[in-house]
Each structure stands twice: as C-alpha cells, then as structure tokens.
C-alpha positions in Angstrom: -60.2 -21.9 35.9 -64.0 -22.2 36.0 -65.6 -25.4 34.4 -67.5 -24.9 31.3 -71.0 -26.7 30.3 -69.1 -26.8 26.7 -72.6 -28.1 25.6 -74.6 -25.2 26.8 -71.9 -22.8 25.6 -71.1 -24.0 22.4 -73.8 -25.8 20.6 -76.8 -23.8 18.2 -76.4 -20.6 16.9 -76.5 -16.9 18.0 -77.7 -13.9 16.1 -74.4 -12.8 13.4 -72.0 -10.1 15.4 -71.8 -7.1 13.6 -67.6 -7.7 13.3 -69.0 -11.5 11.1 -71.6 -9.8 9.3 -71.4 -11.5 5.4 -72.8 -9.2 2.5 -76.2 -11.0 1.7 -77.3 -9.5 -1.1 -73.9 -10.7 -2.6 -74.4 -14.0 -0.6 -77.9 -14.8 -2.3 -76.5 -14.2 -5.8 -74.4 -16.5 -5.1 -76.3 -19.3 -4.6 -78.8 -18.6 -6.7 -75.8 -18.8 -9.4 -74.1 -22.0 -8.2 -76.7 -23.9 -5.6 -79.5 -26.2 -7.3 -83.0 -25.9 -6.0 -81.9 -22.8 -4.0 -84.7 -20.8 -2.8 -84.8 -17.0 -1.3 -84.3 -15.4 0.6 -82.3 -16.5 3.2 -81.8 -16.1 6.9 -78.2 -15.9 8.7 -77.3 -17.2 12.0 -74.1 -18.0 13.7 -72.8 -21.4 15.2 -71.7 -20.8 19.0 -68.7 -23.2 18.6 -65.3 -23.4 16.9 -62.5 -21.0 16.8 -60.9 -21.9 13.7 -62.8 -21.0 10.7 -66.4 -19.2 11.0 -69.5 -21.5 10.1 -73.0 -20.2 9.9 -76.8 -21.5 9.0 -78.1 -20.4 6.8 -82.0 -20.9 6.5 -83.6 -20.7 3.3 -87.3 -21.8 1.9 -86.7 -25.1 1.3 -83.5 -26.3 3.0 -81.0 -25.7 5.1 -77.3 -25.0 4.8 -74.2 -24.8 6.5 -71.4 -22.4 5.2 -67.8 -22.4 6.6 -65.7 -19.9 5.6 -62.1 -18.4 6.1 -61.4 -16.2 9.3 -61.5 -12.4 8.8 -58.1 -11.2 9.2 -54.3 -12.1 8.0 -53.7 -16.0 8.0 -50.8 -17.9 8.5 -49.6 -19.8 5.3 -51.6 -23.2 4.6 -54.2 -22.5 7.4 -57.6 -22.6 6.8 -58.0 -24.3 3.6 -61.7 -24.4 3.3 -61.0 -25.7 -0.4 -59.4 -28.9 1.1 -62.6 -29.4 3.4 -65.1 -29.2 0.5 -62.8 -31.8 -1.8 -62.6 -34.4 0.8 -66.2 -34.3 1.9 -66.9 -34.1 -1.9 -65.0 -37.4 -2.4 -66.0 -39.3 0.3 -69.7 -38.6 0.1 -70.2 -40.7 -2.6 -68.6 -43.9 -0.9 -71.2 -43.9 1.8 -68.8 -42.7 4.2 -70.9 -40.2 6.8 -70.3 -36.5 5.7 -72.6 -33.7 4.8 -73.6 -33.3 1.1 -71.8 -30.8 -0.6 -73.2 -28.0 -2.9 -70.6 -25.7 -3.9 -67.4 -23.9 -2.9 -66.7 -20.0 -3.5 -62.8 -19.2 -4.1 -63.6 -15.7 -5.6 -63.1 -13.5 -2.5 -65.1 -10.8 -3.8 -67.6 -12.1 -2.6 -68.3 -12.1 1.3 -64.3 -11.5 1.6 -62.9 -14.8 1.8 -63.1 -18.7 0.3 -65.8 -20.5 1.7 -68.0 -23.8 1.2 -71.5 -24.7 1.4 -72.8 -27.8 2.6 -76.4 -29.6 4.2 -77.0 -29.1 7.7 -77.1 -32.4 9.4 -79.9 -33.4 11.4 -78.9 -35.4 14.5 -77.2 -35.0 17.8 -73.7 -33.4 19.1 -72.3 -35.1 22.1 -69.6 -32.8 24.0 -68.9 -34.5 27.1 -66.4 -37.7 26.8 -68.5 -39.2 29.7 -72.4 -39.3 27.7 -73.9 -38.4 30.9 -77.0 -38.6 29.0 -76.3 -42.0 27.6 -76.7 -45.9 29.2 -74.0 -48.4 29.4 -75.2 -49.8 26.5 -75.5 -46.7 24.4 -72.1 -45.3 25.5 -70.5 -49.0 24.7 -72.1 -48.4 21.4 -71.3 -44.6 20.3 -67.6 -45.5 21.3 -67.6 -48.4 19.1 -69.0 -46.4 15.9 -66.5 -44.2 16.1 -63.6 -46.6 16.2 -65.4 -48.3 13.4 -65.7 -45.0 11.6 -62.3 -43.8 11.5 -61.5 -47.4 10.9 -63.5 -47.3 7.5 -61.9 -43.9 7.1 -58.3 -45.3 7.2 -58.9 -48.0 5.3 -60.5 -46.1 2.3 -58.1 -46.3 -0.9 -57.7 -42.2 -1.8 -56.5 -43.1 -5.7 -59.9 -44.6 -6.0 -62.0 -41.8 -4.9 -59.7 -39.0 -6.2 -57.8 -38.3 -3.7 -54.6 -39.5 -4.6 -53.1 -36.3 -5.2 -54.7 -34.7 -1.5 -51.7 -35.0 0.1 -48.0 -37.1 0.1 -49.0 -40.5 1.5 -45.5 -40.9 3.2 -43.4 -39.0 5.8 -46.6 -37.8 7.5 -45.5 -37.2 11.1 -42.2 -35.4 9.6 -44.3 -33.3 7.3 -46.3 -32.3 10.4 -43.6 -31.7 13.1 -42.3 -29.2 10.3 -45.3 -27.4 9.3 -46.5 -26.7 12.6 -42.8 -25.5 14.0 -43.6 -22.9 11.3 -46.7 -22.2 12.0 -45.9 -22.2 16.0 -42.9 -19.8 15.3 -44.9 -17.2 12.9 -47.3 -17.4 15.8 -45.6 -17.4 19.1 -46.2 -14.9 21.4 -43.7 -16.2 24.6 -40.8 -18.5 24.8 -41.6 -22.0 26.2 -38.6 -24.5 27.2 -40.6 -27.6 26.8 -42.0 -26.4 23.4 -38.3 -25.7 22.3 -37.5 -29.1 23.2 -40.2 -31.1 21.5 -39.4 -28.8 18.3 -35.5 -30.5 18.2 -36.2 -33.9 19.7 -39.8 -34.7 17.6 -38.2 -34.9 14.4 -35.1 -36.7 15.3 -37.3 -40.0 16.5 -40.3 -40.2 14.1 -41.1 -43.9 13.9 -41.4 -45.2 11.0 -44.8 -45.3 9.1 -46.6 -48.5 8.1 -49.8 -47.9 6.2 -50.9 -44.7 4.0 -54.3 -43.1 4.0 -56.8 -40.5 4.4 -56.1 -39.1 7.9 -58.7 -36.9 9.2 -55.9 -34.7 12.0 -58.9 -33.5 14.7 -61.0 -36.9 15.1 -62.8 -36.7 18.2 -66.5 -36.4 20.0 -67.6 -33.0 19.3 -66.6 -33.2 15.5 -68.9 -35.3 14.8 -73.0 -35.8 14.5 -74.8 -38.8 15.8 -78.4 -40.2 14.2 -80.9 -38.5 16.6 -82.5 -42.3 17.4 -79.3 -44.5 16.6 -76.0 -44.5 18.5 -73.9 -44.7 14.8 -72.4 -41.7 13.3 -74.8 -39.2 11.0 -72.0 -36.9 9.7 -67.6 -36.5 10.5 -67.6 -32.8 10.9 -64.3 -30.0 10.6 -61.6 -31.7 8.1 -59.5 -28.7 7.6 -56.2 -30.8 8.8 -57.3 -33.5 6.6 -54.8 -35.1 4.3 -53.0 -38.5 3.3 -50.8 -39.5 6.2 -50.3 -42.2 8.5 -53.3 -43.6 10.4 -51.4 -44.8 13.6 -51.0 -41.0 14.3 -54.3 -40.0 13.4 -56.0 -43.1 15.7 -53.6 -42.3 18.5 -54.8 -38.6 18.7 -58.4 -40.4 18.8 -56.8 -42.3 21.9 -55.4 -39.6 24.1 -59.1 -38.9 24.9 -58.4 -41.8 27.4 -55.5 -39.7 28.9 -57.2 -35.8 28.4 -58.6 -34.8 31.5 -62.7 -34.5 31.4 -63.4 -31.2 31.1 -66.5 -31.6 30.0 -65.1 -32.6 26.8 -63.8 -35.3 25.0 -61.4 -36.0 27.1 -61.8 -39.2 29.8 -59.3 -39.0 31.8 -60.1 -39.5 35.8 -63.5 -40.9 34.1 -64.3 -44.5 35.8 -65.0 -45.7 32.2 -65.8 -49.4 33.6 -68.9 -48.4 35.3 -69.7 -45.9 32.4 -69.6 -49.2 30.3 -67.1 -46.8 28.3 -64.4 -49.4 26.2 -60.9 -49.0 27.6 -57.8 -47.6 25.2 -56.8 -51.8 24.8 -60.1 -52.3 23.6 -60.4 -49.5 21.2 -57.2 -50.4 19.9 -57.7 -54.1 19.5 -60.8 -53.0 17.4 -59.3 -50.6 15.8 -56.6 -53.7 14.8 -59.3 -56.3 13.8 -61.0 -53.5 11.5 -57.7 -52.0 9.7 -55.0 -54.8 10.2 -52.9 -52.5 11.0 -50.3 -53.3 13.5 -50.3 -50.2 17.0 -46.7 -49.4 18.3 -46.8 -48.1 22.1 -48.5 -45.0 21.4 -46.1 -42.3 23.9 -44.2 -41.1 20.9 -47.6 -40.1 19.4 -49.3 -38.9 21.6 -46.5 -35.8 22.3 -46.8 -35.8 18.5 -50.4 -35.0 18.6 -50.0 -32.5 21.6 -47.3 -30.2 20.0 -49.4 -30.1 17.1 -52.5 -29.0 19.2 -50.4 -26.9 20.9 -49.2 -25.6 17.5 -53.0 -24.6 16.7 -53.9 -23.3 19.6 -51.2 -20.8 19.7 -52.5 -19.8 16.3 -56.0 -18.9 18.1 -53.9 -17.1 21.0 -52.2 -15.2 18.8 -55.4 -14.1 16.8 -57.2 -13.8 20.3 -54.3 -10.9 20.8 -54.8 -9.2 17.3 -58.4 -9.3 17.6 -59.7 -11.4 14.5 -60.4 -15.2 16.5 -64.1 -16.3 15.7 -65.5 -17.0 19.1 -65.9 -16.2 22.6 -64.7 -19.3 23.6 -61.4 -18.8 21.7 -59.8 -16.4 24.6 -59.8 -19.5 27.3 -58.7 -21.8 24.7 -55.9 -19.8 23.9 -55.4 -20.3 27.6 -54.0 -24.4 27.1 -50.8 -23.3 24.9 -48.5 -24.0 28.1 -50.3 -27.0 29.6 -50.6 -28.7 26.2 -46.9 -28.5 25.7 -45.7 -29.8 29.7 -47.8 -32.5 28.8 -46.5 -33.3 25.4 -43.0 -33.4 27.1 -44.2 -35.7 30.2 -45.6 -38.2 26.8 -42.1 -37.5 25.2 -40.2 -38.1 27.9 -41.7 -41.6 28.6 -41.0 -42.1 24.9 -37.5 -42.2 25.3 -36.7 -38.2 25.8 -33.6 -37.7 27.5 
C-alpha cells in the first residue's frame, strides 16, 4: 500500500462536491435566525479530512465558522450524534478547557437534511505526523507533554459540575463499549473475521475493573487536535462524537498505543527512534499522566485490544458506507482498507493479555 503525505492529503478545504452540496439559501436563514453577529452572505468550502461526519467552512463577512453535520445516507443506531458534540464542547468551553466556541446546533432536518452544529474556526496549527518532522527536540518534548496534560485536565474535570452528569453512565464503560460496537460491527460487517469473532466473546468476559469516572473523550490523538500557531500547547480538542462519561484508563491507553501504531505518517510512533526525536517514552507519559490525575495505570494489553476492536468497529462502519456509496471522503476507501489488520493486531494485544 502506497504511503500517504496524510498532511498534504487531508488538511484545508476543497471546493463542495456536488453529492455534499447543503441548500444555502436555507443555510443562511438559518443563521441569520439562530447565530449572533451573523453576517451575509456566506461562502462554502469543504474540509479535505475525516470520514465520519462531513465538516465544512463556512466564510462569512465578519467571521468564520465551522459546521459538522450528519453523513448523507442511512446511519447505524447511536452514530453520529452531532448533538452530543455540540453539548460537550458547550459545557467545557466555559471551564477554560481548549474547545471551539459554540454558536448553535440545528436538529430540524428540514433544513440541509440532517442535524448539524456550528462552531468558530480555530486559528492554529494541525500536526499529522506522530514524528513532528517539522518540530525540535525541545518542541516535540513539549507538544507531547500538553497533550498528556490536556487529556489529564480532561479526566479530571467533575461532569455534575459543568452539566454533564447526565452525558453518559459513569460506570461499566469498557462493557458498555465492547457491546455497542459488537452491534454496530455486526449491522455493519461485510466478511467474517476469526480474530474479530474472538475478541467479540473473550473482550467482555475480562473487562478489568474501573477505578475513576469521567469525561472520556474515545478518539484522543494528534490530528484531532489544534496547536497555538507560536506556542507548543493545545488551541482547540477537535471531533468528540465518541465522547461520554467512562473510564479514563481506557481513554489514556488509546492515547498510548500511538507508541505501538506503526508511523504512517500519522499518529502513530511505532519504529519511531523517539529518544533522538526527544519524543517522551509510553513510561513517561504515563508517570505524568499519574502525577496529574492520581490515578493508578494497570498493564495496559487488555486495553489496548479494547481500543483496537473498537477502531476496528468504526472503521468497518466507513467500509461498509465506502460499499453503499455515502462515506464523506476520498480518503475513506483506504481507510476502510485497516478493518483486518486492526483486528490481528487487537488479538496479538489480547493474547498477551491473557487470551487463551
């Protein structure tokens, strides 16, 4: 399979295809209805990146906005929920926590054919590639560190305070999750997988038990965020559609198979030589990660095939939407691609777990 510059290929926006055009004229009554300060009329672009739910920019005369909406086409139950991403970044904003300002969410379908949410487009850098090629020792050492520290501060935010207690159940995360996405695999599946068939009986037989109770953010990583343009700290956590109360060992330990992904240009750092990047190791992620939260790590192998079957979970959603024609990028087809490798190596991590 060919590399891909994921950077190049992915990052700013392309003219809207015809098959994502929204109704404008609906779209601009909209805002002027529901967004303060709006000013026509507006212009409509399309991000490169993303499979899951379509996000545009939308350029208007005094500002500039993001909107995310649903996917065209038949979804699978619970997927999707734009609603969920606008009330956590609604709640957290306030706190100081890094997320776009939010100015309204649309649930009437009517009116560009699908729920959707508006929100600020955030000035600053996306990084892609796990490695910063761009980036010093110094500077890598110190992007890494933000975002432990972020999702750290993220974990360790109380949800009843900011009205989010009711967002999710704050117990039983992983068993919640092995179960939803068995559903959503099976409503999705397109070919029969051994390994898959084993992680869906053996996962939820061994779920360790869970410690602590927060807001988890389920698909924390380097390309969902934005960094300050002259700061190595985080401007803006980005794509919270799997966000929920959970358990934050499983959320940080998804953060942590970066160190065992394979660099692909990326997140992923595995066959990286980290030391001479000035890259922190996994230990010294995690013993931040400790000092900031107090929250004791386990051995991490049972979560990380948790974290793989779920990944696996949604990318056989996009594969199966590649095949009925409705997935929201290019990129999607080769994604849909990493179904079979993600599960073998969920079952290697589940295995060394314990898996007979």
């Amino acid at each position: 399979m060919a590399k891909i510059d994921y950077e190049k290929e992915m990052v700013g926006t392309i003219d809207v295809p015809e098959a994502d055009k929204l109704d404008e004229a609906a779209l601009t009554a909209w805002f002027e209805a529901n967004v303060d300060d709006f000013e026509g009329p507006m212009a409509l672009s399309k991000f490169k990146g993303g499979q899951s739910n379509p996000t545009y920019k939308v350029e208007t005369g005094n500002r500039n906005y993001v909107l995310r909406r649903q996917p065209f086409g038949k979804l699978l139950p619970s997927a999707h929920a734009v609603d969920r991403e606008y009330k956590v970044m609604s709640a957290l904003g306030p706190t100081g926590f890094p997320v776009p300002r939010t100015f309204g969410l649309c649930q009437d379908t009517d009116v560009i054919g699908s729920k959707f949410f508006v929100m600020e487009l955030i000035q600053g850098r996306n990084l892609w590639n796990g490695s910063l090629p761009d980036s010093s020792p110094e500077e890598r050492r110190e992007i890494y560190h933000a975002m432990v520290d972020t999702l750290a501060d993220l974990h360790t935010t109380d949800p009843q305070k900011i009205g989010l207690g009711d967002y999710g159940k704050p117990q039983d995360y992983c068993a919640r999750q092995i179960a939803r996405w068995t559903k959503q695999y099976k409503l999705s599946e397109t070919e029969e997988i051994p390994e898959m068939e084993a992680l869906i009986a053996w996962l939820p037989e061994t779920v360790p038990e869970q410690h602590a109770s927060g807001i988890v953010h389920g698909d924390y990583r380097l390309d969902n965020m934005i960094f300050q343009p002259q700061a190595n700290s985080v401007a803006a956590v980005l794509d919270w559609e799997l966000s929920t109360l959970g358990d934050p060992i499983a959320d940080f330990s998804y953060f942590v198979l970066n160190w065992h992904n394979p660099s692909d240009g990326r997140a992923g750092l595995g066959g990286v030589d980290i030391e001479k990047l000035g890259i922190p190791s996994a230990e010294e992620v995690t013993q931040r990660y400790v000092e900031r939260t107090g929250y004791p790590v386990p051995d991490m192998d049972w979560y990380f095939a948790f974290n793989l079957f779920k990944f696996a979970g949604i990318i056989q959603g996009i594969k199966k939407r590649v095949i009925d024609g409705t997935a929201s990028s290019a990129h999607a087809k080769q994604m849909s691609e990493r179904v079979r490798p993600l599960v073998q190596t969920a079952y290697g991590f589940a295995k060394r777990a314990g898996m007979d």
